[in-house]
N, C-alpha and C positions, 0 to 999 in steps of 0.2 A: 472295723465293726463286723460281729457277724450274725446272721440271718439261721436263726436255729428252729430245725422244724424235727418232733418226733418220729423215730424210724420202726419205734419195737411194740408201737399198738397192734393189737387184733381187738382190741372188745371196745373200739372206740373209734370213728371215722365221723369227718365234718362232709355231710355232704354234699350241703351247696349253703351260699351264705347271700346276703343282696338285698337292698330297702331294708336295710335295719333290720333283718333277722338271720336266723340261721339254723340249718335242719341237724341234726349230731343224731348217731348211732351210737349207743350205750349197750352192749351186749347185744341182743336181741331188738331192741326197743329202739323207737327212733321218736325224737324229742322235738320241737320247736321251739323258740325264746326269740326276744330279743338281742339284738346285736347293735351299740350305738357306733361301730367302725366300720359296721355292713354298709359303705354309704353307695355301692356300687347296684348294679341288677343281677338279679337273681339268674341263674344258669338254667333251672327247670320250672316248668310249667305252675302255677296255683294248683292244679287238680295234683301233680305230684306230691305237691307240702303238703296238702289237705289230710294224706296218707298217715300223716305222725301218728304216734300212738295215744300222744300226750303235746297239748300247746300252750303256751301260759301266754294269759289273758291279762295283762296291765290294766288297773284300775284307774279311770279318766283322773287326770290331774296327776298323777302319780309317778309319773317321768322323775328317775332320779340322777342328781349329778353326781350319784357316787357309782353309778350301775346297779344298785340292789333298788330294783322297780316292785314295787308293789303291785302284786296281783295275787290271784289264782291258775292253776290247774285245771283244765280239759280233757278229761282222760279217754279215752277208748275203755271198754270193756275188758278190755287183753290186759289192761295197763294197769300191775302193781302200784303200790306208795312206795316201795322199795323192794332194790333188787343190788344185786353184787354181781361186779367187773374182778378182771383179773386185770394183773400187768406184770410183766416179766423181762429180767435184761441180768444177761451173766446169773449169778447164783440168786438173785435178789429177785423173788414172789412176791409179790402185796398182793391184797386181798381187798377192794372196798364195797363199804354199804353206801347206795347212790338211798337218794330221797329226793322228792318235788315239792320243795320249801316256797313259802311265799312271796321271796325273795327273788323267781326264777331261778336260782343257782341248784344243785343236784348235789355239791357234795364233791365235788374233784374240781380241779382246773387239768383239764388233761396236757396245754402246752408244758405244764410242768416236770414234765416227763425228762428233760434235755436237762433241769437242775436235780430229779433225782439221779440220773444215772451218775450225775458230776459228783453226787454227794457221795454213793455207790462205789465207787473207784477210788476217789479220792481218799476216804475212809479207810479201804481198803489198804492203801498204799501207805500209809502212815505210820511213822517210827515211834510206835506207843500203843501198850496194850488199855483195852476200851479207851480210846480218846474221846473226851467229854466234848459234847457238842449242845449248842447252844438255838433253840426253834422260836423267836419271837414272833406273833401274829399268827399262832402256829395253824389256823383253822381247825380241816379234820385230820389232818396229821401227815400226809402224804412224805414229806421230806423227813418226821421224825420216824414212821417206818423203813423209811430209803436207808437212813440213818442207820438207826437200830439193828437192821438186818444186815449191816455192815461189820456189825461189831461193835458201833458206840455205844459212850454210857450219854443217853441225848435227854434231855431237857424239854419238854413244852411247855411253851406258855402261851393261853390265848385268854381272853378277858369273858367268853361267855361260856360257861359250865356247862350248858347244852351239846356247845359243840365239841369240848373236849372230850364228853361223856362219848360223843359219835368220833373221837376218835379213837379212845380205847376200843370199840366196837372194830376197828379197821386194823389196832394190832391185834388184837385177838385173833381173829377173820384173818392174816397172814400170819398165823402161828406163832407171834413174839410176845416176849414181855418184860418187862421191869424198865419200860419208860417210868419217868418221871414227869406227872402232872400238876400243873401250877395253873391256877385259876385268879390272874390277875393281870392288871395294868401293866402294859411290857416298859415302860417309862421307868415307874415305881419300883419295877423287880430291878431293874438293870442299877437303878442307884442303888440298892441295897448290895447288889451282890460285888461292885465297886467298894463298897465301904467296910465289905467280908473281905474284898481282898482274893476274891476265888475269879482262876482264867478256865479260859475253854479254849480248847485245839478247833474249835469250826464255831461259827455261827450263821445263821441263817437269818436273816430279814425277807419280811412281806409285807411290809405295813402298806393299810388303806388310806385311802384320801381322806375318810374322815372316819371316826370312829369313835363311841364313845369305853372306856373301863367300868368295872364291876361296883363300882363305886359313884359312876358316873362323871369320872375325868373322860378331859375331854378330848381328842388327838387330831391335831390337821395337819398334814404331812407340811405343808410349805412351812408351819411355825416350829413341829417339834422334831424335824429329821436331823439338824445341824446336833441338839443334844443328844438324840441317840448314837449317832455316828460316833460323836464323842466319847459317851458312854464306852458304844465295842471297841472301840480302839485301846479302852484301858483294861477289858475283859479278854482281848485276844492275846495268845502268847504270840511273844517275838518270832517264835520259830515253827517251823512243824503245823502248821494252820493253814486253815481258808477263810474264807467268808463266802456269801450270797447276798447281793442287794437285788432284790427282784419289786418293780412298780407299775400298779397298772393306771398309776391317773392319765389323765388321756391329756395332762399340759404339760407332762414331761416329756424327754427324750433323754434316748441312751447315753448319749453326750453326757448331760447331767450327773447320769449314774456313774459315769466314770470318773467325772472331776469331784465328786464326793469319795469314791475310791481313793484317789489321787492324793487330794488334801488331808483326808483323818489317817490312813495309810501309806504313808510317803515312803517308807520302804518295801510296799508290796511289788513284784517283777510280774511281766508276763499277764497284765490285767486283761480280762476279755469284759468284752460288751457288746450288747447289740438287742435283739429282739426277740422274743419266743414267736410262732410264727404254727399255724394249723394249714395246712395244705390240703385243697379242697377237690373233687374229683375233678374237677375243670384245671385251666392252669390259674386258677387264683389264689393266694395267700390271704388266711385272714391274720392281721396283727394284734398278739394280744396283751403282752408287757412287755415291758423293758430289762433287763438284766445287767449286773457288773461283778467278775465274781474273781480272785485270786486263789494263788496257791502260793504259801511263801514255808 
């Protein structure tokens, strides 16, 4: 199992985390939220956090078990609604728009860093011009820029139009284009494109704990992960491919991701799994998903 923490930020540092929150530097700006794996103590002072620029304020009752808490924004004066980060690794630029959503979330998962650069190389390294690659849950886009800038011909698919719309905004903003956007149920698209008969050289998974589609289906990871699996396993080619299983419900563990590897891809070699992982100015680790990802 391995313990993957990113190495090629500048516009983004965690820096300190403890009682269920945690302080993050986003370019210039420095944020506070919640954190429900923060169950440790905090490394500096109240009067230091107090410093954020911007704190999101959970709305009483509103504790969610999926992590998207309901609140508001606390801003400082200094403090945009939105501002743009860089990220850089090998020839690959991304560009994103952060935003202070209701949700507390901004618009990146920055541990994510460790599966773009995987997607980055690996792409890279592939016996096949644009090799089609596959973004289910895709959010704001992070992995199908990784993607993109690699060379693929990559695919998004996430279920609410808002956020695809902010991800176009993020290739744009890293000067790429001709993603492919799909505004639906990753369940739904994936039978159909099984029943097209069409593979893809890479796919990416992120599905949440729960979730609802644009139609209002409905997704819980413990009931519908066994058919998607299934699903990619008939969408990925035999050869020449990866995949990503990336999770962040907090009742799983890596273990699991692996043995869903294991069972729908019985011929993948060389399976990695373990943790995405932010490293914080102290010597603490904050844990933030689980990952399982091939190359075959």
């Amino acid at each position: 199992m391995q313990l993957l923490k990113p190495q090629h930020w500048v516009d983004y540092e965690l820096i300190d985390s403890g009682e269920y929150e945690k302080l993050e530097r986003f370019g210039k700006y420095i944020i506070r939220r919640p954190e429900p794996q923060a169950v440790w103590r905090k490394s500096l002072s109240e009067k230091e956090w107090e410093n954020a620029d911007a704190f999101f304020k959970r709305e009483k009752g509103k504790a969610s078990h999926d992590g998207n808490d309901k609140g508001t924004w606390i801003q400082q004066k200094n403090m945009p609604d939105q501002w743009y980060i860089d990220y850089q690794y090998k020839g690959m630029k991304l560009k994103f728009r952060l935003g202070l959503t209701s949700f507390k979330h901004v618009g990146i998962f920055p541990e994510q860093a460790e599966n773009w650069n995987f997607i980055y190389d690996t792409v890279k390294n592939m016996k096949a011009d644009s090799p089609k690659v596959l973004n289910l849950f895709a959010y704001t886009g992070g992995a199908s820029i990784a993607a993109r800038s690699a060379g693929a011909d990559i695919t998004h698919v996430d279920s609410v139009k808002q956020v695809v719309t902010w991800s176009r905004q993020n290739m744009e903003a890293s000067g790429l284009d001709n993603i492919r956007w799909v505004v639906e149920d990753a369940l739904k698209y994936c039978r159909r494109e099984v029943k097209r008969g069409n593979l893809y050289n890479g796919i990416i998974l992120d599905p949440p704990a729960y979730g609802r589609g644009p139609d209002g289906e409905k997704w819980v990871l413990e009931e519908n992960i066994a058919e998607l699996m299934q699903l990619c396993s008939q969408l990925l080619h035999k050869e020449n491919a990866f995949l990503i299983l990336n999770l962040y419900s907090m009742g799983f563990s890596a273990v699991i991701a692996e043995n869903l590897i294991k069972d729908y891809f019985p011929a993948a070699r060389q399976i990695q799994y373990g943790e995405l992982l932010i490293p914080e100015r102290s010597a603490k680790n904050l844990p933030l998903s689980i990952y399982a990802r091939f190359v075959k």
